[in-house]
C-alpha positions in Angstrom: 75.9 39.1 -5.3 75.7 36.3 -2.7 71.8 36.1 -1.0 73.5 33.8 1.5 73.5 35.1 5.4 75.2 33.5 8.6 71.3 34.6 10.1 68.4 32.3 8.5 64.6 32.1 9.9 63.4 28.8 10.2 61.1 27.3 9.0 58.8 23.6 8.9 57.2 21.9 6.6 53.6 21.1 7.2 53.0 16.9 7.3 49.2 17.6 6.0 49.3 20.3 3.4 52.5 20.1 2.4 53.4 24.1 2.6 56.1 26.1 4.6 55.4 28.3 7.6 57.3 29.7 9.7 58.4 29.0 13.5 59.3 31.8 14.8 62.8 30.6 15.6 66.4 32.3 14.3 69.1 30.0 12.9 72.9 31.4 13.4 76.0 29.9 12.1 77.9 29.9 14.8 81.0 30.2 12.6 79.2 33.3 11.1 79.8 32.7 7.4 77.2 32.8 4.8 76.0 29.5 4.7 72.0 29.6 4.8 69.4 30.7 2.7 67.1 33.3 3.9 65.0 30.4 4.9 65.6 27.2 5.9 63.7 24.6 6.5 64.2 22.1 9.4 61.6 19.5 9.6 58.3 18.6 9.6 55.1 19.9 11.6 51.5 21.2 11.3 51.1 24.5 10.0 48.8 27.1 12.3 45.6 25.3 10.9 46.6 21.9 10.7 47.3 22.3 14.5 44.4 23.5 15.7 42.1 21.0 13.8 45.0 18.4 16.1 44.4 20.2 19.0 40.6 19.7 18.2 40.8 15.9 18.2 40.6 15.7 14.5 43.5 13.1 12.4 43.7 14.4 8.9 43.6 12.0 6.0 45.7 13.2 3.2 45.7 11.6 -0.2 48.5 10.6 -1.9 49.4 9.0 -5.5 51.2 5.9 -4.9 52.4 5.9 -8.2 54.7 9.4 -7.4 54.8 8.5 -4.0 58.0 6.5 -2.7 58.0 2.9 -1.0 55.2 1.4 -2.4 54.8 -1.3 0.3 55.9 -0.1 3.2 55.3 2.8 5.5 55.6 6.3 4.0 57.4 9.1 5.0 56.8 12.5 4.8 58.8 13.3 2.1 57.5 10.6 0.2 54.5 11.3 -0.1 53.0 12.9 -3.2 50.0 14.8 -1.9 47.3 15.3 -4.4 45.7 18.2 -2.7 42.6 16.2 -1.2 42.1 16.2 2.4 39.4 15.2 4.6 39.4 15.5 9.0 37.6 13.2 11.2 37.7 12.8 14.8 40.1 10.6 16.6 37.1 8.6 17.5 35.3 8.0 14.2 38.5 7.0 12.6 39.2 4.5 14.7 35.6 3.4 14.1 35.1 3.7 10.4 38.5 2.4 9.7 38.6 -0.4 12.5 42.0 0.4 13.4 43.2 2.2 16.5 45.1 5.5 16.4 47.0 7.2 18.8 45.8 10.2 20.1 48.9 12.5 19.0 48.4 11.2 15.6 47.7 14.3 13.1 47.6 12.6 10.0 47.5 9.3 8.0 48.2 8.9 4.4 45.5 7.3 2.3 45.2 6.4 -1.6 43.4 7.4 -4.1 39.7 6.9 -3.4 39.0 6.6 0.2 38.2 10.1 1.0 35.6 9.8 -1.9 34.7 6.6 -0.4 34.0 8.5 3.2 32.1 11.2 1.4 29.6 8.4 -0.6 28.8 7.0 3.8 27.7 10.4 4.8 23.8 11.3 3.9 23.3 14.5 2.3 21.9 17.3 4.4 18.1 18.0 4.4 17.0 21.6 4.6 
């Protein structure tokens, strides 16, 4: 039996986490044969939560393996990258501070090796209670 349909939901894929979700939007084939999967993804974007943490003024740094990862030297793309599952969020502001380099505001994300985000975690003091 063929699960193809000429009707598919879209969907993107999130740049920060990595995961699927769904934008509300109906794909047709306008020749109406069965051609698409019951989902299909499009592109890339920020998932509900991703998005509101953008919206909040935070850039998400999102560790990658450069060893899975593709183009070692240059600039990598979102399907490059070969997230390892760590994450960390700082404002706009204090990214552009503690890295010394300027980011623009509609940024959501950077990709960062292996060690940073433990790096950032080692600058901040432990809470006192």
């Amino acid at each position: 039996m063929n699960d193809k349909s000429h009707v598919s939901l879209e969907q993107h894929v999130c740049l920060v986490c990595g995961k699927a979700f769904d934008t509300g939007t109906i794909l047709l084939d306008k020749r109406l044969r069965a051609s698409m999967e019951h989902h299909t993804k499009t592109g890339w974007g920020l998932c509900p939560e991703h998005q509101k943490l953008a919206d909040d003024g935070f850039v998400a740094l999102v560790e990658c393996d450069p060893q899975r990862s593709g183009s070692p030297g240059g600039r990598l793309k979102p399907e490059q990258a070969y997230r390892t599952g760590r994450l960390a969020h700082l404002k706009h502001h204090v990214f552009a501070k503690v890295f010394n380099v300027p980011i623009e505001a509609n940024q959501p994300c950077v990709f960062v090796k292996p060690g940073v985000i433990e790096q950032l975690e080692a600058m901040v003091s432990p809470a006192t209670s």
